[in-house]
N, C-alpha and C positions, 0 to 999 in steps of 0.2 A: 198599750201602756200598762206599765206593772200594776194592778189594784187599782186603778183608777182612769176614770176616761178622759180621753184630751178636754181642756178647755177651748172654747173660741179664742181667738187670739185677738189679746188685748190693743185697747186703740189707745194712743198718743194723748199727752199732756195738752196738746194744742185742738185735739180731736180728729185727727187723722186717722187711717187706718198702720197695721203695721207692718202691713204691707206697704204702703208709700212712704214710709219711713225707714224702709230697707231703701226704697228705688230712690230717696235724698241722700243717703249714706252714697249708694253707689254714683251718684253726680258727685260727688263731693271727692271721690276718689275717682273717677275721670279725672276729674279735670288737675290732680294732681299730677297722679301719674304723667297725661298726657302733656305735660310742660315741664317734664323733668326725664323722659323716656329718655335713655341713652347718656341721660348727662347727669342721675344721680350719683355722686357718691358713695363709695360701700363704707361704712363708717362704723360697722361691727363684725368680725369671726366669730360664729359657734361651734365652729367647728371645720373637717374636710370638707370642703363645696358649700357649704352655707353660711351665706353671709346676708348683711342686713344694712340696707343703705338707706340714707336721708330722707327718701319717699317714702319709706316704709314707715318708720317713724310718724312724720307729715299725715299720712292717711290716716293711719290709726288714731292719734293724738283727736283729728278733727274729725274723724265719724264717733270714739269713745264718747268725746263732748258732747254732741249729737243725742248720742243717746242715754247721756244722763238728763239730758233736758228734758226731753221727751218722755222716758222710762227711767226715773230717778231711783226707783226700787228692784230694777231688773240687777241680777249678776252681768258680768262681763269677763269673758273669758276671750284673751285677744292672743296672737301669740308671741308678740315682743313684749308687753307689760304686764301681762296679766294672768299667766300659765298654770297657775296655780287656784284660780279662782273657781266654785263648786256652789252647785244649788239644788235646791228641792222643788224650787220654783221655777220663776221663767230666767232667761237668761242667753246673753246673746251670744254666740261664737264669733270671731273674727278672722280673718286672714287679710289683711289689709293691703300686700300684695305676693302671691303664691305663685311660686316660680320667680322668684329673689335673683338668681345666677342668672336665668334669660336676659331680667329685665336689665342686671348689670352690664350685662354683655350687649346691650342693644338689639335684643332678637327678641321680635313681638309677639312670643309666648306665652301670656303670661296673667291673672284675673285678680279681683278685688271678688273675696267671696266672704259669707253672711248665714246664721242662720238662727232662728228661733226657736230655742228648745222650751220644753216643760217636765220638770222632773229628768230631763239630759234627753231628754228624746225629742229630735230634731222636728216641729209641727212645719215653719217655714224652710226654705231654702232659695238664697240666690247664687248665682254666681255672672258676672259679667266680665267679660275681656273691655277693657280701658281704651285700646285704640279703635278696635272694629266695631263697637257698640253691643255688641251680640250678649244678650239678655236671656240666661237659663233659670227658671221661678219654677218652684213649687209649693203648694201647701196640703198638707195633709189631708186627703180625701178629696181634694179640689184638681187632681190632677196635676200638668207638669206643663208649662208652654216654653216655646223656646222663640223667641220676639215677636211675644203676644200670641202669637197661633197653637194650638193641640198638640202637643208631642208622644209620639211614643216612641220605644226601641225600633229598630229596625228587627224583622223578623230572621233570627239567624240561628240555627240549629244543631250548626257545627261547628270545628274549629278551623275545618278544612275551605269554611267558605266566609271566614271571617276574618276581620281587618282587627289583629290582635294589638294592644297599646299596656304597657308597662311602664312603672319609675323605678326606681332602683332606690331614692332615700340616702340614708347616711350610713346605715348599718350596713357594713362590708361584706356579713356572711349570709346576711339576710339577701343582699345584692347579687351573691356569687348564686344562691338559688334558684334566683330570679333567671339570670344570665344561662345556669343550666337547663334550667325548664324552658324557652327560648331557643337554647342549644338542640334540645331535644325533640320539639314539635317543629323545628324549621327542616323543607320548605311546606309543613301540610297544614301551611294557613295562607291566607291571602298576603299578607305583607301583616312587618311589625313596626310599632310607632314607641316612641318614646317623647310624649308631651312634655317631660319637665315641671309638669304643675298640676298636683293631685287633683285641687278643683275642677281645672278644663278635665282632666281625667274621667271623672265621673261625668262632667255635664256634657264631654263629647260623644257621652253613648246617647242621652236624650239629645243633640245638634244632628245624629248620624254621622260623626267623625269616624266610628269606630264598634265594634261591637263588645267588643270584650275590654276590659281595665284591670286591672291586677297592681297591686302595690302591697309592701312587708312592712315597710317603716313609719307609718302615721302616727299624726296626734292628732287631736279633735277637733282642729281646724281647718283640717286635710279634711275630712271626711263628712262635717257634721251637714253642707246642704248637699254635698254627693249621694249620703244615706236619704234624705226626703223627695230628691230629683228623680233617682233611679228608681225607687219604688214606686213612683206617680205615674212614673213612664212605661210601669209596666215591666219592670225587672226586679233581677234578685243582688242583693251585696252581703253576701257570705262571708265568716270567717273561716278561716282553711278547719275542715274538719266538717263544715256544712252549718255551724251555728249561724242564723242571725247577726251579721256585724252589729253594732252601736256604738255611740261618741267613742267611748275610749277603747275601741279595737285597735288593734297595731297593725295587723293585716287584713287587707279586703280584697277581695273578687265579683266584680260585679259585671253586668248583662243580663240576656234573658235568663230564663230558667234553662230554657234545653242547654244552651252553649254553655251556661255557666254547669250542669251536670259531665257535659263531652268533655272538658277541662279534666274535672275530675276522673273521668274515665281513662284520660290518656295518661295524666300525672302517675295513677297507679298502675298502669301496666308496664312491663319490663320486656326487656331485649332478648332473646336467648345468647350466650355467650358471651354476654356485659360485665364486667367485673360489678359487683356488687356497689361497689361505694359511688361507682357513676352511673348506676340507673336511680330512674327519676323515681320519687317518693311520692304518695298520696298528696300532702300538699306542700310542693318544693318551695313554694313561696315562703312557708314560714319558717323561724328558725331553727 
């Protein structure tokens, strides 16, 4: 943390921890979602493919309340009301349901994720999928569990023996890089995933869904408990160029450290005979 060291993480109005005050939030958006799966509403466009239905709304509205009760002096940074919202202090990030299109589309893709910052640097992180239960927690220096048990990455070294997972986002050229680089290392990985929802994204590397994740387009509800899960778990989440991602990164790559290195090694090397403008660039993900 820049000049100063994390604080313990504060306990609740009622005297809770805030950690179980993440895991009331996340019942609280179960049981939304789960009664509305399939048959929300889209009831907002921001844009191509993103959109924003009645549950979204619904979850967010009654976990915010949640934690103004609780933490009446915490910021809130959600990402349908509140997107603009900034602290020095502590303050909570939302995604109230990530992966919006899945869940419109009735494909059970899709998570209610959470996280606790200090000075914007992520101390907690949840993320849960809504229908299957599956619970990804971490806290800063406390490690990473993934339904209560020990998590770590899965040990993976290369790109050649790794189950690679991509989103593509809203930004079209950000997307086409994506799509090239993808282009370019198939078939010298094991298979490619496209989750649809940046949270599982990061917390399917601590579940072992996947080893690698890669995304251009983020805001810092994408990313903010994927940055404290992946590092608990024993990985790195880079921005293209090698820096350290944080909250408001737009592009991240995250995994081990080796895979997340082999990435970079194959990004920058070129073809012999490739016309110039279609080999792949040090890091093609970003714009």
């Amino acid at each position: 943390m820049t000049g100063r060291q994390a604080p313990s993480l504060p306990a609740a109005a009622n005297g809770t921890s805030a950690l179980e005050v993440a895991r009331t939030c996340a019942r609280l958006a179960r049981g939304i979602t789960r009664a509305s799966a399939g048959r929300s509403l889209v009831s907002a466009t921001k844009g191509r493919g993103n959109v924003v239905t009645e549950a979204d709304i619904t979850v967010e509205q009654a976990v915010i309340r949640l934690l103004r009760e609780q933490f009446p002096t915490h910021a809130i940074l959600s990402e349908e009301t509140a997107a603009t919202t900034r602290s020095g202090d502590w303050m909570w990030v939302i995604d109230p349901i990530d992966g919006t299109k899945n869940f419109s589309r009735g494909l059970p893709h899709f998570a209610f994720t959470l996280a606790l910052c200090y000075g914007e640097v992520p101390l907690l992180g949840m993320t849960t999928h809504p229908l299957t239960g599956l619970e990804v927690i971490a806290v800063a220096g406390s490690g990473c569990f993934v339904d209560g048990a020990p998590a770590r990455l899965r040990e993976c070294s290369s790109i050649a023996e790794a189950v690679f997972a991509m989103d593509l986002g809203y930004d079209a050229e950000r997307a086409r890089g994506q799509l090239a680089l993808a282009s370019r290392l198939w078939p010298g990985m094991q298979s490619l995933r496209i989750p649809g929802s940046a949270a599982l994204g990061f917390a399917g590397l601590a579940a072992g869904w996947w080893d690698l994740y890669v995304h251009a387009d983020l805001q810092p509800w994408d990313i903010a408990a994927g940055l404290v899960i992946v590092r608990e778990a024993g990985g790195v989440v880079l921005e293209p160029g090698g820096k350290q991602a944080a909250l408001r990164s737009s592009a991240a790559v995250a995994g081990t450290e080796a895979v997340v290195a082999d990435l970079e090694r194959l990004a920058a090397s070129t073809s012999g005979g490739e016309d110039s403008a279609n080999r792949l660039q040090a890091q093609p993900w970003d714009s």
